[in-house]
C-alpha positions as CSV (number, residue, x, y, z in Angstrom):
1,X,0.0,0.0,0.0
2,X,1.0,3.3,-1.1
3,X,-0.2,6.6,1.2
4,X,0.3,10.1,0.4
5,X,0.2,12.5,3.3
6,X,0.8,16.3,4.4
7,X,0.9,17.1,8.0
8,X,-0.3,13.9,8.9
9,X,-3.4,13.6,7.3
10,X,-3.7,10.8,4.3
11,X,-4.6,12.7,1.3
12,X,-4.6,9.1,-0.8
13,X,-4.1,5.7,-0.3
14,X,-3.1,2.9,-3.1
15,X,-1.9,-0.2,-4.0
16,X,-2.4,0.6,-7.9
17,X,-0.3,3.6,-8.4
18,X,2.1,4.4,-11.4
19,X,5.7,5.3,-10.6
20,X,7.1,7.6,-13.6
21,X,10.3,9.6,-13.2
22,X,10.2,8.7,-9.0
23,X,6.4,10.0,-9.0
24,X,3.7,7.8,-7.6
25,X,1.0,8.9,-9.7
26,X,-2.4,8.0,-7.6
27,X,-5.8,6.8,-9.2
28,X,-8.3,9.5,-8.8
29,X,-10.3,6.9,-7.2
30,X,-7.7,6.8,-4.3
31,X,-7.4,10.7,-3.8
32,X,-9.5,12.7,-1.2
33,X,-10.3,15.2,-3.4
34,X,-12.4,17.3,-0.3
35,X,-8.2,18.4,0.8
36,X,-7.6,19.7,-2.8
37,X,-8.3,23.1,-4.2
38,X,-7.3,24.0,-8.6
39,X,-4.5,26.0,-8.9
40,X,-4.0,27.7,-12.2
41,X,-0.8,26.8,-12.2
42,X,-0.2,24.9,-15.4
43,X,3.4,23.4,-16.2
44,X,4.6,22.0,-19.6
45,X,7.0,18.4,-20.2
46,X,7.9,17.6,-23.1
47,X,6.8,14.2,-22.9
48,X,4.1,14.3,-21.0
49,X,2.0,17.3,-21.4
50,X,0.5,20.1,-19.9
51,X,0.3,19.5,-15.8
52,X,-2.2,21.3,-14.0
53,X,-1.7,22.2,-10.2
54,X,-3.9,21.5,-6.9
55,X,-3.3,23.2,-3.8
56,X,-3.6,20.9,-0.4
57,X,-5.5,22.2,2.5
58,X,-5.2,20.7,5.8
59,X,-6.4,22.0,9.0
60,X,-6.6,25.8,8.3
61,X,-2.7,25.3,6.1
62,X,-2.2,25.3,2.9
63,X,0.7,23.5,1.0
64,X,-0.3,25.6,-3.1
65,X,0.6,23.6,-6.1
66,X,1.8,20.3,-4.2
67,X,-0.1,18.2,-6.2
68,X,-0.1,17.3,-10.3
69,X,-2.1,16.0,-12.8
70,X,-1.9,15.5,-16.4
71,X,-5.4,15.8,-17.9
72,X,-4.8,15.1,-21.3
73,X,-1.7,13.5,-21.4
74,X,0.2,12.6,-24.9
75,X,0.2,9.0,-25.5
76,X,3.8,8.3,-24.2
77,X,2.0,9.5,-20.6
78,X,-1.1,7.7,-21.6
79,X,-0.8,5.1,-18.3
80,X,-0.9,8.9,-15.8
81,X,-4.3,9.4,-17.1
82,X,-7.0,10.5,-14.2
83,X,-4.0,10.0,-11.6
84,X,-2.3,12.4,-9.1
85,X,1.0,12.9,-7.8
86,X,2.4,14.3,-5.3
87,X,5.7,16.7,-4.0
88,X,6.5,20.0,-2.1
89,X,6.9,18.0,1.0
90,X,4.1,15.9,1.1
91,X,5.1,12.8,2.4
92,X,4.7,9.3,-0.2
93,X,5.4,6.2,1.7
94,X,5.7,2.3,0.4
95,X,4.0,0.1,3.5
């Protein structure tokens, strides 16, 4: 099981996530989407496409664009699709 988790609250929890380039990318079945707020931050790799930004918000804190998605990824990315991953100190840990 895979957990994902800013100042100890699980934001998601896994055992089907997709590692790419050290990322865990998380099903959005297996996020908690109620800690998440859109950024509009929007990010560009070459390889896999446009990534657009969530903010976390736990307990009154929030940790902006700590969390990634690539909605329409290009198809070397295609397996990222509708997943989530995490950085800026949020904590990804292999139980």
């Amino acid at each position: 099981m895979i957990t994902a988790s800013w100042n100890d609250k699980v934001i998601a929890k896994s055992d089907n996530t997709v590692l790419v380039e050290g990322n865990h990318y998380f099903p959005f079945a297996d996020v908690n989407f109620d800690m998440l707020s859109h950024s509009k931050t929007e990010t560009s790799c070459h390889w896999k496409g446009t990534a657009s930004y969530f903010n976390i918000e736990v307990d009154g804190q929030s940790n902006i664009d700590a969390a990634f998605t690539y909605k329409t990824p290009k198809d070397e990315a295609s397996n990222i699709l509708d997943h989530v991953a995490f950085w800026r100190g949020v904590q990804v840990k292999v139980d």
